[in-house]
Structures are given as structure tokens and as C-alpha cells.
C-alpha atoms as an extended CHARMM CRD file, in Angstrom:
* protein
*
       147  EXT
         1         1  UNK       CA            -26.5760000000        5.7210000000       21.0660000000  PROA      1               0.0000000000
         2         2  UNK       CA            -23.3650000000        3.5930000000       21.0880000000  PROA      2               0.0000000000
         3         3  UNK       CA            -21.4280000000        3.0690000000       18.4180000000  PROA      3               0.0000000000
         4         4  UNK       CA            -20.8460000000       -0.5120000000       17.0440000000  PROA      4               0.0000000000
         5         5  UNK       CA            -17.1350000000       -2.2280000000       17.7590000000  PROA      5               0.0000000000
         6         6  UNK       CA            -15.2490000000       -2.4330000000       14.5740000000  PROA      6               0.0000000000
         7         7  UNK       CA            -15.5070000000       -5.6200000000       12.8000000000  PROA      7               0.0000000000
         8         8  UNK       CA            -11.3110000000       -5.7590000000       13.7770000000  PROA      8               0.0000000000
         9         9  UNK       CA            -12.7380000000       -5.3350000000       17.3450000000  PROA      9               0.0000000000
        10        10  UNK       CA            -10.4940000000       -8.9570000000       17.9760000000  PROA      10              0.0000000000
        11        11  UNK       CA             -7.7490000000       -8.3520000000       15.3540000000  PROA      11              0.0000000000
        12        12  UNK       CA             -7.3860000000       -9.4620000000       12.6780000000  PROA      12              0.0000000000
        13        13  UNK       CA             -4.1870000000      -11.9600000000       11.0150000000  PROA      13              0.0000000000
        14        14  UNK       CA             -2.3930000000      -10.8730000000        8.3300000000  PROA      14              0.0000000000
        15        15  UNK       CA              1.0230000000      -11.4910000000        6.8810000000  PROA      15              0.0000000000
        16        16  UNK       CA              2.2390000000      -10.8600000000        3.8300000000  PROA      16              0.0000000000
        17        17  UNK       CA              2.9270000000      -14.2090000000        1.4710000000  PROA      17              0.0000000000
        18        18  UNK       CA              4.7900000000      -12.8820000000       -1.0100000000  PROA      18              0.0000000000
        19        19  UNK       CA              2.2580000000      -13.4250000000       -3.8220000000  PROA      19              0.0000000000
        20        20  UNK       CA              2.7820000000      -10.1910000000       -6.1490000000  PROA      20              0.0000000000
        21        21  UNK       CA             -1.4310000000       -9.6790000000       -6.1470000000  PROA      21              0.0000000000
        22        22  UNK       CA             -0.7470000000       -6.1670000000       -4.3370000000  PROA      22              0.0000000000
        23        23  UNK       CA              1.6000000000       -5.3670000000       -6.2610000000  PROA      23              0.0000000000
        24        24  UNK       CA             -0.7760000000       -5.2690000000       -9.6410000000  PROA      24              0.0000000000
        25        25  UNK       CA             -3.0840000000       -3.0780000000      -10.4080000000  PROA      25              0.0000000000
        26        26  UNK       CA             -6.5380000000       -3.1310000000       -9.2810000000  PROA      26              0.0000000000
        27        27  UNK       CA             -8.8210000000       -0.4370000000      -11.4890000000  PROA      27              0.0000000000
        28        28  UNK       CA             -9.1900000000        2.5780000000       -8.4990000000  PROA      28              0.0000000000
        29        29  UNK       CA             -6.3100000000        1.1390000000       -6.5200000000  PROA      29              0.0000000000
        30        30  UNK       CA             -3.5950000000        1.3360000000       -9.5230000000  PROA      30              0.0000000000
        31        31  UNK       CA             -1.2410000000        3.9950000000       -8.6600000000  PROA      31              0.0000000000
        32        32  UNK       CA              1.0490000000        4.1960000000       -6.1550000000  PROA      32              0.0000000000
        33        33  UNK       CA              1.4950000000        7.4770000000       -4.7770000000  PROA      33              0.0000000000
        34        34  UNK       CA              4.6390000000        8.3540000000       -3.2910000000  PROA      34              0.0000000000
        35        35  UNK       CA              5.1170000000       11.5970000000       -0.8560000000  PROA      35              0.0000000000
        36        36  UNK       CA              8.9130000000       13.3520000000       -1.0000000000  PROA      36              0.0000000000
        37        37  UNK       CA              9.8290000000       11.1880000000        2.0570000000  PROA      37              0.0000000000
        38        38  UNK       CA              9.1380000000        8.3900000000       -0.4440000000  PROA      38              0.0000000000
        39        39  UNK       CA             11.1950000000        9.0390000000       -3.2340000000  PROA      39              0.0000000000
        40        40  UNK       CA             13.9850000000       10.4060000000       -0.6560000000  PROA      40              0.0000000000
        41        41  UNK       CA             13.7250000000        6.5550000000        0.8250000000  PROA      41              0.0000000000
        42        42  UNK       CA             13.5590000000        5.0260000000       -3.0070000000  PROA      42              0.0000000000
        43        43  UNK       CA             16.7640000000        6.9300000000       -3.8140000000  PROA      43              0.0000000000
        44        44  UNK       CA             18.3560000000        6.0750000000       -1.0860000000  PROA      44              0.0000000000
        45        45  UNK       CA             17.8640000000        2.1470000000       -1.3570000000  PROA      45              0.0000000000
        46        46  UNK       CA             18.5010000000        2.5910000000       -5.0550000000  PROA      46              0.0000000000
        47        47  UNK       CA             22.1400000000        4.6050000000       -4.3860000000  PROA      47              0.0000000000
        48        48  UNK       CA             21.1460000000        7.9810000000       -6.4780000000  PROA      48              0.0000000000
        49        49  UNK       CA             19.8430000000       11.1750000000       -6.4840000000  PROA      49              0.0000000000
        50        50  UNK       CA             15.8340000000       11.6930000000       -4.9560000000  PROA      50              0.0000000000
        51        51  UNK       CA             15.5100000000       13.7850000000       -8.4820000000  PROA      51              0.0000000000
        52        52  UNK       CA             17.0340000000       11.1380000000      -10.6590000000  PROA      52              0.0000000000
        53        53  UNK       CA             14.5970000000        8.0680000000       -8.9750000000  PROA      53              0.0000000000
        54        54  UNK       CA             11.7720000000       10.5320000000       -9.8300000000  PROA      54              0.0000000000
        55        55  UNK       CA             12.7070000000       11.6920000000      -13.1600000000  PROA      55              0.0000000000
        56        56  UNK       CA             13.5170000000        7.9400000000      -13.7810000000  PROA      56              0.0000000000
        57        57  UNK       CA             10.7540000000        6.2890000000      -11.9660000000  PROA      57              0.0000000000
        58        58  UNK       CA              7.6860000000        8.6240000000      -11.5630000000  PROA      58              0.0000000000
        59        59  UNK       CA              4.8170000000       10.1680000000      -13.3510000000  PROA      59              0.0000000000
        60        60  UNK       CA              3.6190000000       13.5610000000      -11.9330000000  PROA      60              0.0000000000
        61        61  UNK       CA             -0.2640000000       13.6110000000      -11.8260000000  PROA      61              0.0000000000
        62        62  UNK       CA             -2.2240000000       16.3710000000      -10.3750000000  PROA      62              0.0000000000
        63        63  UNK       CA              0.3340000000       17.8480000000       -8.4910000000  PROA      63              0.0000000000
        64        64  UNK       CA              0.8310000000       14.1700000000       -7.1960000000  PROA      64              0.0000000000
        65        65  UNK       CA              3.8270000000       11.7980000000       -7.8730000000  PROA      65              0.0000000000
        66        66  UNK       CA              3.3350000000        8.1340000000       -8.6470000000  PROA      66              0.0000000000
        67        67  UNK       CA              5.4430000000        5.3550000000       -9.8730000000  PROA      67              0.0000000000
        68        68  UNK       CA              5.1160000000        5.0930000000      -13.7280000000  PROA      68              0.0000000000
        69        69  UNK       CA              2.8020000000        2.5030000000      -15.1880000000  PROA      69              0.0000000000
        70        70  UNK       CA              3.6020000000        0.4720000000      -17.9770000000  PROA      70              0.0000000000
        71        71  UNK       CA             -0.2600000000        0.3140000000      -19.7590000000  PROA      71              0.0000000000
        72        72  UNK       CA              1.3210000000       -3.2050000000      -21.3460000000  PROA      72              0.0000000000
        73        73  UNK       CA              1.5030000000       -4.5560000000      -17.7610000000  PROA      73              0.0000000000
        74        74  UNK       CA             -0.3110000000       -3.5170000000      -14.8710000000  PROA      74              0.0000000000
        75        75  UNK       CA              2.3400000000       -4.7340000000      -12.5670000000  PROA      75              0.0000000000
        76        76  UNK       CA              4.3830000000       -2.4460000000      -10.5380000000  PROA      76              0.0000000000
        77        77  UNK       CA              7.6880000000       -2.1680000000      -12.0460000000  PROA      77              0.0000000000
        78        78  UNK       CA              9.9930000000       -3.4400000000       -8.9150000000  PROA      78              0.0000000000
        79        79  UNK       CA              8.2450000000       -6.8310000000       -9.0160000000  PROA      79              0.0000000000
        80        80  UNK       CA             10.0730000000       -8.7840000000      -10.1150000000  PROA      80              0.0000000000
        81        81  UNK       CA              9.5870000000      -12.6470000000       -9.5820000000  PROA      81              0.0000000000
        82        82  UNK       CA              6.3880000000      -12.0580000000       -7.8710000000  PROA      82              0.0000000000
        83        83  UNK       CA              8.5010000000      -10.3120000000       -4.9990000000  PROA      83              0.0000000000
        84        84  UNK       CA              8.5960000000       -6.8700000000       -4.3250000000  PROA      84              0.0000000000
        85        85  UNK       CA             12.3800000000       -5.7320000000       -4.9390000000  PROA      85              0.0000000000
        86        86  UNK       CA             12.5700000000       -2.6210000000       -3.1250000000  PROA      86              0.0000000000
        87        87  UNK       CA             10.4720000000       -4.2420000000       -0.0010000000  PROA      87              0.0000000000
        88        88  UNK       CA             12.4840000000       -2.3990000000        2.4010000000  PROA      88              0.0000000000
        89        89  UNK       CA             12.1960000000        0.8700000000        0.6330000000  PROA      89              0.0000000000
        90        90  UNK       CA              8.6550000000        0.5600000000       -0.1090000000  PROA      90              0.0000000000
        91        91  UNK       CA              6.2610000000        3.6370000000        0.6650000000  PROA      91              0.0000000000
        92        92  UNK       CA              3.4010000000        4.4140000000        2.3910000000  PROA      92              0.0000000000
        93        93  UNK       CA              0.9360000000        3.0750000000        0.3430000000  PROA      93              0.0000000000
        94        94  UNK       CA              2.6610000000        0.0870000000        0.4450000000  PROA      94              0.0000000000
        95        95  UNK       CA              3.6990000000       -0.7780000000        4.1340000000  PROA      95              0.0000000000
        96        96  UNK       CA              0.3550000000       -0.0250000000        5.1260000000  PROA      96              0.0000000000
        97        97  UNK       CA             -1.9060000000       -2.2880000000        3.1700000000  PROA      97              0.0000000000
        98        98  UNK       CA             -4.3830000000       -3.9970000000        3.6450000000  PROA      98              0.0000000000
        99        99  UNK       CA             -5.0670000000       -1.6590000000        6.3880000000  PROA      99              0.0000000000
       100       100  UNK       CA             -6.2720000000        0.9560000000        4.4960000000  PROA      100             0.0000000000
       101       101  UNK       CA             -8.7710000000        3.0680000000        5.6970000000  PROA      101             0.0000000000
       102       102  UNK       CA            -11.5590000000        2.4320000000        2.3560000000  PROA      102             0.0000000000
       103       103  UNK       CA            -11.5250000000       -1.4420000000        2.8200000000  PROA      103             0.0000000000
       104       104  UNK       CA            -11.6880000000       -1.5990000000        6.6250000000  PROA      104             0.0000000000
       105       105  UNK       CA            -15.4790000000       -2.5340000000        6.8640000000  PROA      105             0.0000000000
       106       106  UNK       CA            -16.7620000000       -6.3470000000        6.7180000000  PROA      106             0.0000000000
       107       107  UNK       CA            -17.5740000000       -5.9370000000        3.1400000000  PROA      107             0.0000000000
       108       108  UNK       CA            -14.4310000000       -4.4060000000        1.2340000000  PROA      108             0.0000000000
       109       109  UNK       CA            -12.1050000000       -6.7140000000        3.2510000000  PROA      109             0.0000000000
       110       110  UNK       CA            -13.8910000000       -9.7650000000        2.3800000000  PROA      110             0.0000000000
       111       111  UNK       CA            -14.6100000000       -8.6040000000       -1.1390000000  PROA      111             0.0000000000
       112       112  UNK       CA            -11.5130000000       -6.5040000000       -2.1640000000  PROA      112             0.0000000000
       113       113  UNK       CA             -9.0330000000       -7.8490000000        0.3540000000  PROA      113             0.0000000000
       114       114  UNK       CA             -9.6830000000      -11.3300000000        1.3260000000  PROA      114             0.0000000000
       115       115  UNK       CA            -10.6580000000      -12.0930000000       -2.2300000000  PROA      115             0.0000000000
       116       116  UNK       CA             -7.3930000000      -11.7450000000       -3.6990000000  PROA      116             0.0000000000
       117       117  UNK       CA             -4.6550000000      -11.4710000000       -0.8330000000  PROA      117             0.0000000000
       118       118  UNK       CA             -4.0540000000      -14.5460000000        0.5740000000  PROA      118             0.0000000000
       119       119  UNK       CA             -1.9020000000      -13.1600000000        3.6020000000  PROA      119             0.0000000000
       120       120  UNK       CA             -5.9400000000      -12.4520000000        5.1860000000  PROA      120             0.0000000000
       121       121  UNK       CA             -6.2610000000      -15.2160000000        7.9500000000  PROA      121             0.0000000000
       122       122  UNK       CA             -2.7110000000      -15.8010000000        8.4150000000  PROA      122             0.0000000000
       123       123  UNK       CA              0.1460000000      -15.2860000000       10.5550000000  PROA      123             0.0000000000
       124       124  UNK       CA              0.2460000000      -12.9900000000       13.5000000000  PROA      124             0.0000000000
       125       125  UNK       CA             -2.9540000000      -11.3520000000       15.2920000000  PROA      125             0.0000000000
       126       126  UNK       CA             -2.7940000000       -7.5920000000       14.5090000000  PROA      126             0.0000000000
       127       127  UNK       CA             -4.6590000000       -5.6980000000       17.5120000000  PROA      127             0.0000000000
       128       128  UNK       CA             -7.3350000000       -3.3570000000       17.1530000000  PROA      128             0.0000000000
       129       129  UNK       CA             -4.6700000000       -1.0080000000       18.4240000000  PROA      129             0.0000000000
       130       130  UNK       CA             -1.8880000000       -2.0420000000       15.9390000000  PROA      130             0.0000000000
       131       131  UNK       CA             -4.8490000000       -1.8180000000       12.4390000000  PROA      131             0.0000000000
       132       132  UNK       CA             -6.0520000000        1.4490000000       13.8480000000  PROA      132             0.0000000000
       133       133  UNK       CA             -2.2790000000        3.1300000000       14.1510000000  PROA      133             0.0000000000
       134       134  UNK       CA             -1.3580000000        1.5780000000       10.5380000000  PROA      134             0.0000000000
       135       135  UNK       CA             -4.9460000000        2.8220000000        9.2050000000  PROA      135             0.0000000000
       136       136  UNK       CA             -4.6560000000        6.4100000000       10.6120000000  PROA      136             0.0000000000
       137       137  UNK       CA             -0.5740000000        6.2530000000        9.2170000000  PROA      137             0.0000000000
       138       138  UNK       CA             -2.6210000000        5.2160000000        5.8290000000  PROA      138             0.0000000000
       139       139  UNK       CA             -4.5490000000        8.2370000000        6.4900000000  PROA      139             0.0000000000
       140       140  UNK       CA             -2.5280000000       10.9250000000        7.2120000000  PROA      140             0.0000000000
       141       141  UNK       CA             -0.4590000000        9.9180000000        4.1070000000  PROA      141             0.0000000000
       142       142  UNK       CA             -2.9900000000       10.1710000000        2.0470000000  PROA      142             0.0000000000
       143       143  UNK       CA             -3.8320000000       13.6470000000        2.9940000000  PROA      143             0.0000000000
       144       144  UNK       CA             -1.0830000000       14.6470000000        1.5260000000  PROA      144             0.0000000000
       145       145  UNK       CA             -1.9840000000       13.9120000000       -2.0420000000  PROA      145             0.0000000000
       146       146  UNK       CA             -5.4550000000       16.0550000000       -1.0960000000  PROA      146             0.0000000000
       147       147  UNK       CA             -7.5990000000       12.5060000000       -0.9670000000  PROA      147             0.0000000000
């Protein structure tokens, strides 16, 4: 028996618009985790210490770091006129969507991707090849927070 061809099988276009709607929280997709490599990037892009950005900017949870969450305001706190302000320090979690492993079937990315990011449908064609090495990058990131 043969497995069935992704529903990416052609690509897919995406490119980011700048909108902000990634950037606020979404019930189970609220936190952003952050590995050390993370932070160590964060730090460096902010000019300070890897332990001051954390102890600053980060909430340990289950043995896992995340950026603090204001409960007032489910946006993240570097977004700041709907534009990520820290886009080229950004982490994992981050660079990687919408190709994340748990919405890559036809369902989740029309529901919980296409639904609210309006960067689905445009720009350049992402490959099967390209989604698959971003997805896997997703994935081996997330291992690290044991998910």
C-alpha cells in the first residue's frame, strides 16, 4: 500500500505580510518557547547578557523557557506596530511557522493557518523539499522542550 503525496506535494506560497496575527496568542499555540541558542541569539540582537534577556524576558515553565506573557494582552511583547521588532533575532518557533509539523494536513492549514494568516497563497512557491526541511527544523526544535 502506497502512501498518499502530501497535500504540499506542489508547494505551497507563503510569505510573511507583516500582519502581527502570529505574533498573538492563539489558546494551545500561546507560548513561545525558546531553546539556549535562542536566548544566546535574543541577547545578542538586544546587546546584553543571555542571563539578563532571560531573567528580563522569560518565564521558566516545566523545565522549559518561554517569553513572558502579559495575561492583559496576548500579544508577544516585541510587537510592536504590528511588526515583529526582533525579526532577525527571532527563534525557532518563530522562523519556522506556518510550517509546523501539527498544522501540515489539509485541514489545520486551512482552518488554523489560512484562516488567520494572510501570507497563505502568496508570494514565493515553497517546494515540498523546502516545507519538509523547515517542518523537520520545527521538529527537532521542539524535541527539545520534550513535545
Amino acid at each position: 500500500m502506497s502512501k498518499a503525496a502530501p497535500f504540499y506535494e506542489k508547494g505551497l506560497r507563503f510569505q510573511c505580510q507583516g500582519s502581527g496575527n502570529c505574533c498573538t496568542s492563539h489558546g494551545e499555540f500561546g507560548f513561545v518557547f525558546l531553546t539556549i541558542d535562542d536566548r544566546r541569539r535574543f541577547a545578542k540582537h538586544l546587546k546584553t547578557s543571555t542571563a539578563v534577556f532571560t531573567r528580563k524576558y522569560c518565564d521558566l515553565k516545566d523545565g522549559v523557557w518561554h517569553l513572558k506573557e502579559d495575561p492583559k494582552n496576548p500579544d508577544c511583547m516585541f510587537l510592536k506596530n504590528k511588526r515583529c521588532s526582533v525579526y532577525e533575532a527571532r527563534p525557532t518557533q518563530c522562523r519556522t511557522w506556518p510550517f509546523w509539523p501539527e498544522v501540515m494536513n489539509p485541514k489545520s492549514w486551512t482552518k488554523e493557518v489560512a484562516s488567520f494568516c494572510p501570507g497563505v497563497g502568496k508570494g514565493p512557491l515553497r517546494s515540498k523539499a523546502e516545507i519538509e526541511t523547515t517542518i523537520l527544523e520545527d521538529f527537532e526544535n521542539s524535541k527539545k522542550f520534550g513535545s
